[in-house]
N, C-alpha and C positions, 0 to 999 in steps of 0.2 A: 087370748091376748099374746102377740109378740113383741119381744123388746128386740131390736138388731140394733148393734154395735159395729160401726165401719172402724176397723183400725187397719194399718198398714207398717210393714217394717222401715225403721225408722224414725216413729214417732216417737216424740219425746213424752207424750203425758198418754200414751196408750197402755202400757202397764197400769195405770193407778185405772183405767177403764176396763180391764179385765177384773181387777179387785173389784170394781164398784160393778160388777157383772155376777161376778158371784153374792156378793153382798144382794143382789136383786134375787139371785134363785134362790137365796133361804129366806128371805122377808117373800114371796109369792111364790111358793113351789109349784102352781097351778100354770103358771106363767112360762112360756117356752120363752128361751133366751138365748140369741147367736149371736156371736162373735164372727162377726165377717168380714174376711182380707178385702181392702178394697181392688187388691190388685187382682183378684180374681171375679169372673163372673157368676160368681154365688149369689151374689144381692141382688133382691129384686127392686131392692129402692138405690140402686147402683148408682142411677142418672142423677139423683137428688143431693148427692151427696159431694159439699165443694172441699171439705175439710174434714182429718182426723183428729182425734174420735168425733164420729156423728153418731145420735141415738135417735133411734126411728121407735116409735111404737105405732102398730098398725098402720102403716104408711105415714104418718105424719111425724115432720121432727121435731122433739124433745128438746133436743138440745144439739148444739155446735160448741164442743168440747164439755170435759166433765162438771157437769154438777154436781152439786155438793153433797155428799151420803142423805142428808136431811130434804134437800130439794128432790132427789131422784125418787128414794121411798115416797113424798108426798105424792108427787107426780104419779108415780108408779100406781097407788092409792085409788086414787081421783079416776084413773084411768078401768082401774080394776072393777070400783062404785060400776062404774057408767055401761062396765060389758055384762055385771049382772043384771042388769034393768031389764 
């Protein structure tokens, strides 16, 4: 499972998305987790992305700005369930 994180300098609520990024690799250590500039062409979900922070898990987004520690872990969760199936 991947979580990507589009952040960009400047952003006002991208800090608290790097917290709630770490927060995601000690609640799913199994889980790869990038932080990725949108101003660079790292992303491969680059095109998808209209607003920072955006949170992508395996291609599909999560969310458009942060969620709330409790929504992300659930989310995060539910996601996790479904890649062990």
């Amino acid at each position: 499972m991947l979580l990507e994180i589009y952040v960009q300098e400047g952003c006002f609520s991208c800090q608290r998305a790097l917290e709630l990024a770490e927060r995601a690799r000690e609640a799913f250590p199994e889980m790869q987790v990038d932080i990725v500039d949108f101003a660079s062409e790292a992303g491969i979900y680059r095109s998808k992305v209209a607003a920072t922070p955006t949170y992508i898990v395996d291609g599909e987004i999560i969310s458009l700005g942060n969620p709330s520690p409790a929504e992300l872990e659930a989310t995060l969760a539910i996601r996790a369930t479904r890649a062990t199936r």
